[in-house]
N, C-alpha and C positions, 0 to 999 in steps of 0.2 A: 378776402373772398373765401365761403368755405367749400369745404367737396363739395357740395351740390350744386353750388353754382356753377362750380369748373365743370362739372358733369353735366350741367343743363347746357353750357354754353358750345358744346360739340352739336353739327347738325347732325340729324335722325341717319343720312346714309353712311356719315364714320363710324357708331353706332353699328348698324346693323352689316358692314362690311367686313367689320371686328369681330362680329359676333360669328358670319358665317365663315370667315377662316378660323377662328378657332374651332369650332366643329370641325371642318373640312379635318383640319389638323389632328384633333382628338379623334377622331373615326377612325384615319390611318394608320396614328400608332394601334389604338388597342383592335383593330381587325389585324395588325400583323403580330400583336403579342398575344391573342387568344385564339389565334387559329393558329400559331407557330410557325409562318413566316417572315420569323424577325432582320429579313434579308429584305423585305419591302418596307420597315419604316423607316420614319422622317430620320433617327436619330439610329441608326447604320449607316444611311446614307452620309450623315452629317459626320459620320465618325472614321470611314472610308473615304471620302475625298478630301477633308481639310484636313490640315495637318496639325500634331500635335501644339505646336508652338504657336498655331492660329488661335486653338480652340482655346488654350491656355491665357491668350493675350487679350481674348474677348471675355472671356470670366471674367477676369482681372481688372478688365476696364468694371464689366457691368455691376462687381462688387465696389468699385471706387464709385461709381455713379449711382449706386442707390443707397449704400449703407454708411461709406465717408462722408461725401460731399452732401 
């Protein structure tokens, strides 16, 4: 099967649900990195409440699972 068919075979609203959280998401960081309240983005926030050894364990995995395995 190639990409495109994997790609065809998602319906239109996982698609366009993907699409508008990542917007959502890209909006937030760079309205808090070019306006200079980088005390309201995603990834302060993500960097203040989980802890090092979370944030650490989750690279870790997502480097095994996309670039080993």
């Amino acid at each position: 099967m190639t990409f495109a068919e994997k790609f065809a075979a998602f319906a239109n609203w996982n698609l366009y649900l993907w699409l508008a959280l990542f917007c959502l998401t890209l909006t937030i960081e760079l309205l808090g990195i070019f306006h200079g309240h980088t005390d309201t983005t995603l990834t302060y926030l993500i960097r203040t409440t989980v802890p090092a050894w979370a944030r650490a364990m989750i690279l870790g995995w997502l480097v095994y699972h996309f670039l080993i395995a």
